[in-house]
N, C-alpha and C positions, 0 to 999 in steps of 0.2 A: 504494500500500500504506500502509494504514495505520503512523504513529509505535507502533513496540512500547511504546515508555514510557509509553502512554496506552492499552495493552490492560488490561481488570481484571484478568488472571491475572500479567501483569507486576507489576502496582498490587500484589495481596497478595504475589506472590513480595519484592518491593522493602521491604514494609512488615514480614516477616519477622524482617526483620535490622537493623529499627529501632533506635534506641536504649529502652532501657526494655522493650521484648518481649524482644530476646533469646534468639529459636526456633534463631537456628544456635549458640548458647554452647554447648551441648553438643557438637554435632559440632565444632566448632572444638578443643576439649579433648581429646575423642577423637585428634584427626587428630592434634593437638602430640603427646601422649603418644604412642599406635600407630604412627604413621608418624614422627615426629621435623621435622613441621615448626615451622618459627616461625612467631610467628602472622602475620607478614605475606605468606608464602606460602599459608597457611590461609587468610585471607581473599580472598586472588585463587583459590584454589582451590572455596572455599566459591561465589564469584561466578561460576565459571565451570557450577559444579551448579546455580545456580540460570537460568543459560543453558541450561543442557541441559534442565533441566527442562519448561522454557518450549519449546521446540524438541522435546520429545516430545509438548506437548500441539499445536502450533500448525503446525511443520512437513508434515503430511499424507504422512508417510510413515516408516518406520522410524528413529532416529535412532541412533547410536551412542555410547557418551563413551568421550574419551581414560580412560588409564589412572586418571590421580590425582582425576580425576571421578567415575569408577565406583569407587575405591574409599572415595570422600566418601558416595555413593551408600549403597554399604554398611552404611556405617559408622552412617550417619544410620536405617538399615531395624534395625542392631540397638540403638538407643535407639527400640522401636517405636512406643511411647507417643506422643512428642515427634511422629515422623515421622506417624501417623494423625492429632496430633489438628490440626496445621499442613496437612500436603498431601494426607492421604487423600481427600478429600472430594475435591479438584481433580486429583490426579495419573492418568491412567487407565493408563499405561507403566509397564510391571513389569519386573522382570530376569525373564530366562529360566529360572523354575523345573523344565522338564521337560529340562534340556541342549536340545544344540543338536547336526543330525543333520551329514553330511557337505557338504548341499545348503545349511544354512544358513551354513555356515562360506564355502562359496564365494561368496555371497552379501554378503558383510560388507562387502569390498572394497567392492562398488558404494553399498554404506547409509554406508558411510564418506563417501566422495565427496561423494552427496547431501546426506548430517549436514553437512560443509565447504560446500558451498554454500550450504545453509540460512540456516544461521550466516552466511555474508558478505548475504545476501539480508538478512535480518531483522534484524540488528543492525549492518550498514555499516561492516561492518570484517572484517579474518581473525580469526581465533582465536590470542591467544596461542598461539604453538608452544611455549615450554616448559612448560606444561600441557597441550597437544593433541598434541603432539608426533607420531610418525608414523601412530599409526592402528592399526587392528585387519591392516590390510592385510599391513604389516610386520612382524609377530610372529604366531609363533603363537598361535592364542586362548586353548589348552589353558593354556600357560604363562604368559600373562596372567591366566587366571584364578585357576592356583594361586598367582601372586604375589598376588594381591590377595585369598587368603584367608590366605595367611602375614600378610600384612601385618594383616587386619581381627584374627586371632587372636594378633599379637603375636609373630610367630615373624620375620619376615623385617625 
């Protein structure tokens, strides 16, 4: 298998967050202020989206993100500008705009698993756990999701 560090879409995701670009400064801001992190969680947070991201396009199969991924995720879809004019063009993985039915939820569990393998396959390591932490599998989805619209909205 190929070095990811030497895939193109790695290569832009990586050059991103360059000095002097500057494409996650926004989200970063976001996250400090809405979510209350410092920025040195912001930026293992921020790296760990730019992981996921990579892993929706390259994976070959559904991928999942922990919690504070998806809601970097988020967060980055509502500065929309920044997020088209940076990964539209490359990202093809969307959030679930139509919900998700009873079948997909049972489903998760296993896109979990394989998201966790993925990740140890393509980048030769686990996934920090305190950003990955237990999974869609462990919580209900419903209430993951309203946290991480309190959270995008500033309520939670």
């Amino acid at each position: 298998m190929m070095d990811y560090r030497l895939d193109p879409l790695w290569l832009k995701l990586n050059l991103m967050n360059a000095d002097g670009l500057q494409a996650f400064a926004p989200l970063m801001e976001m996250m400090q202020k809405q979510m209350g992190q410092n920025s040195e969680m912001a930026q293992r947070v921020i790296e760990e989206y730019r992981k996921f991201l990579f892993l929706a396009m390259r994976a070959g199969h559904q991928v999942i993100p922990p919690g504070p991924v998806n809601d970097a995720w988020m967060m980055h879809l509502q500065n929309a500008q920044n997020y088209w004019e940076n990964l539209g063009s490359m990202i093809t993985e969307r959030p679930a705009a139509q919900g998700m039915d009873a079948k997909q939820f049972s489903n998760m569990a296993d896109a979990w698993k394989m998201t966790l393998e993925s990740y140890e396959k393509i980048f030769g390591m686990k996934p920090p756990m305190d950003i990955w932490g237990q999974g869609p599998a462990a919580e209900n989805p419903w209430m993951q999701a309203m946290n991480s619209w309190k959270k995008m909205f500033g309520m939670g």
